[in-house]
C-alpha positions as a LaTeX table, in Angstrom:
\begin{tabular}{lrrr}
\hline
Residue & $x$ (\AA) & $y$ (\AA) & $z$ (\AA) \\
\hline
Unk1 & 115.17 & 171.59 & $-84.34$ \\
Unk2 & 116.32 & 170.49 & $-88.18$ \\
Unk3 & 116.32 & 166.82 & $-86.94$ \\
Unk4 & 112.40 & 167.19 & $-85.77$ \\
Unk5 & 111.79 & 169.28 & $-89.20$ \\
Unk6 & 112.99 & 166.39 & $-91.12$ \\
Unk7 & 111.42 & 164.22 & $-89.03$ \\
Unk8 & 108.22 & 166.21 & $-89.75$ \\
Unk9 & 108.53 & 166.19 & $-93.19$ \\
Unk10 & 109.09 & 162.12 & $-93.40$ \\
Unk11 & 106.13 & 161.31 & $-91.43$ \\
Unk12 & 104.39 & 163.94 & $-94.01$ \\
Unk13 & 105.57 & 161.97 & $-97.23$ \\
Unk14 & 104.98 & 158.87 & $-96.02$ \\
Unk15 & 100.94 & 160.14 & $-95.00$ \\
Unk16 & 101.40 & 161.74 & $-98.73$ \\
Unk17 & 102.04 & 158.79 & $-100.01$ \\
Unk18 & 99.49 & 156.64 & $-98.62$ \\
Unk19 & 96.82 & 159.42 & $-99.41$ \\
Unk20 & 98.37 & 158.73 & $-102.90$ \\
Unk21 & 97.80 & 155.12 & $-102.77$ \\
Unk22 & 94.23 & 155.73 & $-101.55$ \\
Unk23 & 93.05 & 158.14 & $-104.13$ \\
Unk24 & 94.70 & 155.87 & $-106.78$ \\
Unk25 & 92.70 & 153.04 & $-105.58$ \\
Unk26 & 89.48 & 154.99 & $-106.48$ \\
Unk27 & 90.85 & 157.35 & $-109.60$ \\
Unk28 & 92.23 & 153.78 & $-111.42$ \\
Unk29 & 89.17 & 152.01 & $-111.74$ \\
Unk30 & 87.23 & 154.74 & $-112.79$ \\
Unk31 & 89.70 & 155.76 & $-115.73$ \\
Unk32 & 89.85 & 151.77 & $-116.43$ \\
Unk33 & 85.88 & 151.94 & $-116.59$ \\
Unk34 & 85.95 & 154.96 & $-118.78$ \\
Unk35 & 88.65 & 153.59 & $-121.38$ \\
Unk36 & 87.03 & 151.28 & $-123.26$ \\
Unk37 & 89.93 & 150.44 & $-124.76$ \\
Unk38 & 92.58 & 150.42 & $-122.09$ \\
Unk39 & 89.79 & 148.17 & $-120.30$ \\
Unk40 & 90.35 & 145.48 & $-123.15$ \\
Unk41 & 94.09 & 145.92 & $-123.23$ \\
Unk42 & 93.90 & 145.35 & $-119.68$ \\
Unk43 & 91.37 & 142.20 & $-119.28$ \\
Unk44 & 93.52 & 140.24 & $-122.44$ \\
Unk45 & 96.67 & 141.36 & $-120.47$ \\
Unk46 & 95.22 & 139.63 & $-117.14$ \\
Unk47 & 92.10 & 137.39 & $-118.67$ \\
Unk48 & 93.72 & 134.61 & $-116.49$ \\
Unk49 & 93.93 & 136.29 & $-113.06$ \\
Unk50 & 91.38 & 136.89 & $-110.31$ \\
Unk51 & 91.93 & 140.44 & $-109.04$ \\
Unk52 & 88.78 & 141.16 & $-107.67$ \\
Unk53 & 89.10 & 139.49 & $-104.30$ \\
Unk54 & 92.56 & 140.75 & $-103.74$ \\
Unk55 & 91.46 & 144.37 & $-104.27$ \\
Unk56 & 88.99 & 143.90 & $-102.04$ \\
Unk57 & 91.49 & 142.49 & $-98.96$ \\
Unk58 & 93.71 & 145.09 & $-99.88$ \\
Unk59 & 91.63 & 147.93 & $-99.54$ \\
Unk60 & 90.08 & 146.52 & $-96.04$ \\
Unk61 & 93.58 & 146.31 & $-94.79$ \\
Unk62 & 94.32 & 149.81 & $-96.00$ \\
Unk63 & 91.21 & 150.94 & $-94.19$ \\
Unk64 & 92.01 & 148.94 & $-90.94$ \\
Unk65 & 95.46 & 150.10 & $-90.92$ \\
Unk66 & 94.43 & 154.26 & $-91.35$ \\
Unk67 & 92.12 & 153.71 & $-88.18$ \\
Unk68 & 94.52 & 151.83 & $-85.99$ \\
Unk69 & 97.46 & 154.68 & $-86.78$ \\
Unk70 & 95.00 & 157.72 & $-86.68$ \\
Unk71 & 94.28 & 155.74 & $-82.85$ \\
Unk72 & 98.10 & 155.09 & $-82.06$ \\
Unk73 & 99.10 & 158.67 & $-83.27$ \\
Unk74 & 96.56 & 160.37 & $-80.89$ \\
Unk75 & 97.70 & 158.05 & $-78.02$ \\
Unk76 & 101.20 & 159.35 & $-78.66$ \\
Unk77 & 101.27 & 162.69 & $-79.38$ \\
Unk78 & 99.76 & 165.66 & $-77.63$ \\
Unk79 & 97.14 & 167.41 & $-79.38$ \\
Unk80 & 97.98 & 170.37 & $-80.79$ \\
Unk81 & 96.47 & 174.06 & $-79.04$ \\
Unk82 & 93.52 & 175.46 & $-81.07$ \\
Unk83 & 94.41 & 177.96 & $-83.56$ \\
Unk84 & 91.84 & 181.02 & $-83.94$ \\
Unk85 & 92.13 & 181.20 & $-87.65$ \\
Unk86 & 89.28 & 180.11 & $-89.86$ \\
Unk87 & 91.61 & 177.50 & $-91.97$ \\
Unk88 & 94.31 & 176.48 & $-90.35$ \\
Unk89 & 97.16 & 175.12 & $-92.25$ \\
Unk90 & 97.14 & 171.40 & $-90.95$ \\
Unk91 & 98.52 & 169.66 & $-94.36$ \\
Unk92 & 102.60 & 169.41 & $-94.45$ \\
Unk93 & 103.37 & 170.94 & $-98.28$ \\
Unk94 & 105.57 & 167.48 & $-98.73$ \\
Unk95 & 103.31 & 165.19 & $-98.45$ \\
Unk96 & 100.52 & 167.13 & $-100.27$ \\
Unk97 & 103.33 & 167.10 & $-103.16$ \\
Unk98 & 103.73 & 162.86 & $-102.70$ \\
Unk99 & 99.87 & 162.59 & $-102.62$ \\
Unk100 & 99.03 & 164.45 & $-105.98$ \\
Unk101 & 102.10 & 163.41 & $-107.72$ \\
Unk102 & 101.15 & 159.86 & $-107.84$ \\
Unk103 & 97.80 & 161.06 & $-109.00$ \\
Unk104 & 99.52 & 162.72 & $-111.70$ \\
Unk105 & 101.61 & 160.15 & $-112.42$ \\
Unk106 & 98.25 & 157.71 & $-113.23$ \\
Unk107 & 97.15 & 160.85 & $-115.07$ \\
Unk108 & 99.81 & 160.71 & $-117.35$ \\
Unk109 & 100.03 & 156.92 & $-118.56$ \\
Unk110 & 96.05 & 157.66 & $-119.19$ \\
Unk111 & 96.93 & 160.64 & $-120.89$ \\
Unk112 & 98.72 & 158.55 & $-123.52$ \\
Unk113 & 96.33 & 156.12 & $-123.83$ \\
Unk114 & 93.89 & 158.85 & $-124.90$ \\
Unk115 & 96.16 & 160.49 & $-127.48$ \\
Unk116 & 97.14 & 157.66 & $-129.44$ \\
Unk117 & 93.30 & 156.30 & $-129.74$ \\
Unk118 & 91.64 & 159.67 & $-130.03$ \\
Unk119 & 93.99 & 161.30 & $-132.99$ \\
Unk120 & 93.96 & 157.85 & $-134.52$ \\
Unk121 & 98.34 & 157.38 & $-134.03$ \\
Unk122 & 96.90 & 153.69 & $-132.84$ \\
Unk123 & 94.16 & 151.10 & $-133.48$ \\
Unk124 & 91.74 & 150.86 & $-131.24$ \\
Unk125 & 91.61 & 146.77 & $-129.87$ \\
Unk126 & 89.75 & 143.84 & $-131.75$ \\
Unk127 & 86.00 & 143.39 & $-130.82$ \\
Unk128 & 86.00 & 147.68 & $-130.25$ \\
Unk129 & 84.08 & 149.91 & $-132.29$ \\
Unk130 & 84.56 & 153.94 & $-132.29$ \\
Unk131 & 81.19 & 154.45 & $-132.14$ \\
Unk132 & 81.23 & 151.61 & $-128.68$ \\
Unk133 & 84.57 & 153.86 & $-127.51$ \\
Unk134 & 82.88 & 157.62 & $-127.32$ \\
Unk135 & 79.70 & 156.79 & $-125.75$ \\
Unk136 & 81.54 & 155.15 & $-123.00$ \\
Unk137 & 83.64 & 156.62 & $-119.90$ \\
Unk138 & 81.94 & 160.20 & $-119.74$ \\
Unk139 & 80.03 & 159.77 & $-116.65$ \\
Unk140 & 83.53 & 158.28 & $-114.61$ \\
Unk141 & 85.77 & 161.04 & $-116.17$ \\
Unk142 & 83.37 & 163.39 & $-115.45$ \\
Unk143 & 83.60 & 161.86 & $-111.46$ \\
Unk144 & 87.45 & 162.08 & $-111.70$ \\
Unk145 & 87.43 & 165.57 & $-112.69$ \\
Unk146 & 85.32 & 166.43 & $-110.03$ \\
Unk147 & 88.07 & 164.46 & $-107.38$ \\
Unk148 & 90.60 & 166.80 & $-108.83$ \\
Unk149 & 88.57 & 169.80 & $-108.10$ \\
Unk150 & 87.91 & 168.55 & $-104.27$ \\
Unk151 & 91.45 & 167.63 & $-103.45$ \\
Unk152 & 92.28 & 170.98 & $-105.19$ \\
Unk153 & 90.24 & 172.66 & $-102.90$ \\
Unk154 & 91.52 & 170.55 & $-99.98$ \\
Unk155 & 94.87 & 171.25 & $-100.27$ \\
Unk156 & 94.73 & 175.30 & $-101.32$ \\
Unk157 & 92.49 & 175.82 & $-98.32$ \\
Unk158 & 94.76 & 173.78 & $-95.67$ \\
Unk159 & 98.14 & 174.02 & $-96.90$ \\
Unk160 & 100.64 & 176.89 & $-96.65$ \\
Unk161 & 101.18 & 178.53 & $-99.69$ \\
Unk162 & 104.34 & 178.07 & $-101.55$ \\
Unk163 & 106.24 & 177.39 & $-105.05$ \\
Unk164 & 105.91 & 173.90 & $-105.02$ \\
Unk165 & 102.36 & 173.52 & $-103.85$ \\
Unk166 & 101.68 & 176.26 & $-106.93$ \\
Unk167 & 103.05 & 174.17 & $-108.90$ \\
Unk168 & 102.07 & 171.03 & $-108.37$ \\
Unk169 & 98.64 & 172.92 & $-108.15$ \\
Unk170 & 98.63 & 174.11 & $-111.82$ \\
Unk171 & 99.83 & 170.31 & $-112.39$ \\
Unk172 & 96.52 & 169.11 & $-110.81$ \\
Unk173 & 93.93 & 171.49 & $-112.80$ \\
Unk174 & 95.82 & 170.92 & $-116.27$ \\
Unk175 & 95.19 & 166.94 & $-115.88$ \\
Unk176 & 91.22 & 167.62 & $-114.66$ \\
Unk177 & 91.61 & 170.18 & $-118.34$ \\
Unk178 & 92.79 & 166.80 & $-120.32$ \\
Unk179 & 90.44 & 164.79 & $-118.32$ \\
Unk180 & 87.48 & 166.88 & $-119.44$ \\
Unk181 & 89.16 & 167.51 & $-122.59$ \\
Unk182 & 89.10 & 163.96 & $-123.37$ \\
Unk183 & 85.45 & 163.52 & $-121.90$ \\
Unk184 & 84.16 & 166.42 & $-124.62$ \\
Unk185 & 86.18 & 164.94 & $-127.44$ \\
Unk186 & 84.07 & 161.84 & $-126.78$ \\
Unk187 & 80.87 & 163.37 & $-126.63$ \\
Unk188 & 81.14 & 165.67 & $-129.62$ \\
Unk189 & 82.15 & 161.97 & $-131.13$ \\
Unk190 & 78.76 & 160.86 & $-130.22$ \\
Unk191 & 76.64 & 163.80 & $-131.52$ \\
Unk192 & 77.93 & 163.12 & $-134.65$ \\
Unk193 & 77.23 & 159.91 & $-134.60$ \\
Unk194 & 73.53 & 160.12 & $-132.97$ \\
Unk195 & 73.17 & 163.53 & $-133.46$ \\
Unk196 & 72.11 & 166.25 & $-130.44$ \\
Unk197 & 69.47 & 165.30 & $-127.49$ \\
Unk198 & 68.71 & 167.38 & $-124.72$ \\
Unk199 & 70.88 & 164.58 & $-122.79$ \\
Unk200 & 73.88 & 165.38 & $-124.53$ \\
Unk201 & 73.61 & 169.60 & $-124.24$ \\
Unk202 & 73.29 & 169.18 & $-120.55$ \\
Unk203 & 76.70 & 167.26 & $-120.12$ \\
Unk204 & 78.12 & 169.88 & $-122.68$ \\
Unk205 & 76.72 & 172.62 & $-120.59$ \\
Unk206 & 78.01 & 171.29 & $-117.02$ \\
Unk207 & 81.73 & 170.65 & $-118.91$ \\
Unk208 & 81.37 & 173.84 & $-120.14$ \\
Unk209 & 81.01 & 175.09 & $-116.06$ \\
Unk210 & 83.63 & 173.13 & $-115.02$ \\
Unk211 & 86.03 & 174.21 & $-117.51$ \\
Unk212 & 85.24 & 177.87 & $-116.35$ \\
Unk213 & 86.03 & 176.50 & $-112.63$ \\
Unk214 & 89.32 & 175.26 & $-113.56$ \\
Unk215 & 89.83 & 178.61 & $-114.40$ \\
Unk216 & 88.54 & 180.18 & $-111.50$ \\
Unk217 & 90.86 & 177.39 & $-109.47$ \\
Unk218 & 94.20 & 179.04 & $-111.91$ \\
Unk219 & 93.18 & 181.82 & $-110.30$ \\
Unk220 & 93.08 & 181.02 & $-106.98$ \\
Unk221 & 96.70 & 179.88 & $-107.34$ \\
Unk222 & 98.32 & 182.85 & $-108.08$ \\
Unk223 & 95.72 & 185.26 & $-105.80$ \\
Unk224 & 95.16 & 182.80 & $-102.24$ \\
Unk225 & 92.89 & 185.57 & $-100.96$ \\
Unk226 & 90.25 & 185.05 & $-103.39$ \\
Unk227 & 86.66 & 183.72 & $-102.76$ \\
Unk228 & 86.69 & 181.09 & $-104.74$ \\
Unk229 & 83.19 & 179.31 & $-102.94$ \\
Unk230 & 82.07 & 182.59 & $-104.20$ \\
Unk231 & 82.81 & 182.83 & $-107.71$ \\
Unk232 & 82.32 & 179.74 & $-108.18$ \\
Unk233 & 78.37 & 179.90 & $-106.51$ \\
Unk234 & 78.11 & 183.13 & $-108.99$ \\
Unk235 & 79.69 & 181.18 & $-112.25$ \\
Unk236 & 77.43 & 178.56 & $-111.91$ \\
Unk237 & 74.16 & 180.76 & $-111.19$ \\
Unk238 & 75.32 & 182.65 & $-114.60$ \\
Unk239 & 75.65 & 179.55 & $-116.63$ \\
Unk240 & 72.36 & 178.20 & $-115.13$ \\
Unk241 & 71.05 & 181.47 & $-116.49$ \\
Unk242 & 72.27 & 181.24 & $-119.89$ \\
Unk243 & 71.14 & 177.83 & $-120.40$ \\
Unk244 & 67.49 & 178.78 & $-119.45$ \\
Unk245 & 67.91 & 181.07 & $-122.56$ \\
Unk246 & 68.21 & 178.48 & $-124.63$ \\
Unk247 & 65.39 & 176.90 & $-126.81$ \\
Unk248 & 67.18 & 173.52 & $-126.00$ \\
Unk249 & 63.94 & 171.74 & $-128.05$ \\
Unk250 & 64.52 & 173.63 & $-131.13$ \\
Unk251 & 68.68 & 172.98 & $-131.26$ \\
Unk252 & 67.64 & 169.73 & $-130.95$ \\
Unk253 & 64.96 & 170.03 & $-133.91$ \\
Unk254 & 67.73 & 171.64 & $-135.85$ \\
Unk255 & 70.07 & 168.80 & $-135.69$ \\
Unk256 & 67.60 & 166.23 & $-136.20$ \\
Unk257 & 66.46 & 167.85 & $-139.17$ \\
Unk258 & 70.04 & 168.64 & $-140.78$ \\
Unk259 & 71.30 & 165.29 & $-140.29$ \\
Unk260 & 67.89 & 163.82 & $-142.52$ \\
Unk261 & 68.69 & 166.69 & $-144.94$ \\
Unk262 & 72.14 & 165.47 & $-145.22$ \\
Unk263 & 71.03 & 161.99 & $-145.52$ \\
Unk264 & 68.28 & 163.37 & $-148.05$ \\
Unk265 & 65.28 & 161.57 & $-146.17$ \\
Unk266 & 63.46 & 161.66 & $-143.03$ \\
Unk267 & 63.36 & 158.18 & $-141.00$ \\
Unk268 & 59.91 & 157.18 & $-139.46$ \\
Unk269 & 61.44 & 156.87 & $-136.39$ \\
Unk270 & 63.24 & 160.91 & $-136.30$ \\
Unk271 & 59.67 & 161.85 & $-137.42$ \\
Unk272 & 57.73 & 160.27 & $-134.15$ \\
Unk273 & 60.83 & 161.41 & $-132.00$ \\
Unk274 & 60.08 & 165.43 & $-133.58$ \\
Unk275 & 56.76 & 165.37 & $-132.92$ \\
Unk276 & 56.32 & 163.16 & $-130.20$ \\
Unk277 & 59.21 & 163.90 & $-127.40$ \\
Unk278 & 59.72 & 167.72 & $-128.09$ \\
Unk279 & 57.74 & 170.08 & $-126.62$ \\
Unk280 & 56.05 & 172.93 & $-128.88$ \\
Unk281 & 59.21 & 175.23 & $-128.41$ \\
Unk282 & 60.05 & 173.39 & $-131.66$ \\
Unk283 & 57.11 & 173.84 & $-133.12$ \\
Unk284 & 58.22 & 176.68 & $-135.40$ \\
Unk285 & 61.38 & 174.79 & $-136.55$ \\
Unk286 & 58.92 & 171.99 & $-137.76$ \\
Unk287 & 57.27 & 174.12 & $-139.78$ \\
Unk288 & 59.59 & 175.87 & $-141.21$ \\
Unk289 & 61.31 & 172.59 & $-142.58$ \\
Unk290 & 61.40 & 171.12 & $-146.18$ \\
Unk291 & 61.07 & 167.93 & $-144.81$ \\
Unk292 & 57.57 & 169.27 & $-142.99$ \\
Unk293 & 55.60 & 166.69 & $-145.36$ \\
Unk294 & 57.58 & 163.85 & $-143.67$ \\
Unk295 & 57.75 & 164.99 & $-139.87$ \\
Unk296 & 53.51 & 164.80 & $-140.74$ \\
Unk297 & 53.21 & 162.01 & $-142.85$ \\
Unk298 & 50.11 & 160.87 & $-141.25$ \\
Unk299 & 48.50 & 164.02 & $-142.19$ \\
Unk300 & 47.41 & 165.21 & $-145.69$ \\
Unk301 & 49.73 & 167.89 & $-146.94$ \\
Unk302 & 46.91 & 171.07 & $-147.32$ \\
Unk303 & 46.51 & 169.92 & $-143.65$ \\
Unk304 & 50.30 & 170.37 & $-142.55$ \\
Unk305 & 50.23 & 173.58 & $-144.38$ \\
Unk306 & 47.12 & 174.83 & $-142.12$ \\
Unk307 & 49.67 & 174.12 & $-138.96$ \\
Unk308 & 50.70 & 176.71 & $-137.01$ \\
\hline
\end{tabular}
């Protein structure tokens, strides 16, 4: 019986570990895409090899090779009798433990990249702006965090409970918390640089929900019986709600308008963009500006003052 256990348990890292593989073939490209800078280090490191066509062989062998075994295994084994409970446990807690680790492994080298280029310890590359550095790689982190949250969900909802899957658990939602981290860090980055648009508060908003899920997913850990589908459903129908509270046309006014004051003048351009593209939710903030005169400048000043 211990020689079939191991046996069990070898067949279940070695699955793990080409799960691992797998996932890393789609998490790597993305954080790649959403480093600007570890994308440079990487195409002056290899600016005289052709990857792309490799990749591509390897991951239609990879594919290949997961339907020919998933066709071989069923030929040789029995299936197993139909369990009556709603989830049952079909994931062995080793390889589950291979799989994510080499995720968090990735996770980790990233990590440092982001450290040392965020908090300024290191230079970013030659030809690389900061400004060129935030706007990029939100989107694909955004994606990767969302992976986490999937294969977090995965492997709570098929795998028996235990120390090490907690663990390795907690290890899982506290990268997709750097991840987003990382992704806000950038974006706040950008608003001050280009100040707010309602484009930019709804990516603040949704990180905003996920960071509450990741929560909701610590949770889970430590209580398996919660409803997480549930909470999670009601967390995002109360952050929907608060964000229809918002006069998101007015912030927006706002920050226009206190980055010309700053600057001590109002560009032509920031002027068509206030009265042009926001609604009349910011009509009040208009008005109520010093720099009223030169949001209307087309319009006689008694005449601005008659605006209501």
């Amino acid at each position: 019986l211990g020689k079939k256990q191991t046996n069990e348990k070898t067949r279940a890292v070695r699955i793990g570990v080409l799960v691992g593989v797998l996932l890393a073939l789609v998490v790597v490209p993305l954080l790649v895409s959403a480093d600007a800078a570890l994308r440079v280090l990487l195409e002056q490191a290899f600016e005289n090899l052709r990857l792309g066509p490799t990749v591509l062989r390897i991951l239609f062998a990879l594919v290949v090779g997961a339907l020919f075994y998933s066709f071989i295994f069923h030929m040789a084994y029995e299936q197993q009798a139909h369990r009556t409970e709603a989830y049952p446990k079909r994931f062995n807690g080793a390889g589950v433990v291979a799989a994510v680790g080499n995720l968090l492994g990735i996770y980790e080298i990233f990590a440092a990249f982001q450290f040392t280029y965020l908090t300024g310890l290191a230079g970013l590359p030659e030809r690389l702006t900061y400004s060129e550095y935030a706007v990029r790689g939100f989107s694909e982190l955004c994606v990767v965090a969302s992976i986490n949250l999937s294969v977090f969900a995965l492997c709570v909802t098929y795998t028996q409970a235990d120390k090490t899957l907690r663990g390795i658990m907690l290890g899982l939602l506290a990268a997709t918390a750097v991840l987003l981290a990382s992704a806000l860090i950038r974006l706040i980055l950008y608003i001050e640089a280009y100040g707010l648009t309602i484009n930019r508060i709804l990516p603040f908003w949704f990180m905003l929900f996920l960071f509450a899920l990741i929560a909701l997913c610590a949770v889970k850990v430590f209580m398996p019986k919660l409803k997480l589908l549930r909470l999670a459903v009601g967390a995002f129908a109360a952050f929907y709600f608060m964000l229809s509270l918002l006069n998101m046309d007015a912030i927006v006014a706002k920050s226009v308008l206190a980055r010309a004051e700053a600057r001590g003048t109002l560009s032509e351009t920031d002027a068509n963009f206030l009265r042009y593209t926001l609604s009349e939710d910011a009509a009040r903030v208009l008005h109520a500006s010093p720099l009223k005169y030169e949001i209307y400048y087309d319009i006689a000043p008694e005449d601005v003052d008659a605006l209501k």
